[in-house]
N, C-alpha and C positions, 0 to 999 in steps of 0.2 A: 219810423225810418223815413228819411228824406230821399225818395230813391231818384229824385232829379239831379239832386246833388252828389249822390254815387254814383250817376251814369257821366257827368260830367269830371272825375276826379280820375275813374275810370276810362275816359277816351283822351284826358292829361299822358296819361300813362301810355296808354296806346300809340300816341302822337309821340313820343321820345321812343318807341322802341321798347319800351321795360313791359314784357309782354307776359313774365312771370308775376310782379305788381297786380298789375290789370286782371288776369287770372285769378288771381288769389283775393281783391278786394269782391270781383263778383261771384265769386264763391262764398264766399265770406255773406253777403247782399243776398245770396239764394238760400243760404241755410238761414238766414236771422228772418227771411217771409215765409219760409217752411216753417217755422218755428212759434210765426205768428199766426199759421195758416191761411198765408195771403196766397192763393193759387196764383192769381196775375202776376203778382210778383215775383216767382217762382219762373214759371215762364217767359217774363220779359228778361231776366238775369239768365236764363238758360240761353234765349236768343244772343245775347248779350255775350257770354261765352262762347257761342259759336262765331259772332263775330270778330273776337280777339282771334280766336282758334284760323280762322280764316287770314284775318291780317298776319300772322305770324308766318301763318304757310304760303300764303304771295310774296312774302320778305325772302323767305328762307327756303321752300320749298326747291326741288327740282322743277316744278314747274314752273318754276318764279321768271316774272320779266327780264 
């Protein structure tokens, strides 16, 4: 897996708003390096989710700007 290339396809996504996309392609990126037993990978995608998780909730959240 090319994880440079999912993290950039990935913050496409994120940059438009489609934050269900983004979500779901690193999900997708976490279970396929679980799968190959790439611990780093697993965790940079976990990070990774959290920071959609975040963007969504500064968009959306009550506590949002």
């Amino acid at each position: 897996m090319d994880i440079e290339a999912e993290v950039k396809e990935i913050q496409k996504f994120v940059d438009k708003g489609n934050y269900h996309a983004a979500y779901n392609i690193a999900l997708s990126a976490l279970n396929a390096c679980h799968r190959e037993k790439d611990q780093a990978g697993v965790d940079r995608f976990i990070g990774i989710i959290r920071g959609v998780v975040d963007s969504l909730a500064e968009e959306f959240g009550s506590q949002s700007k």
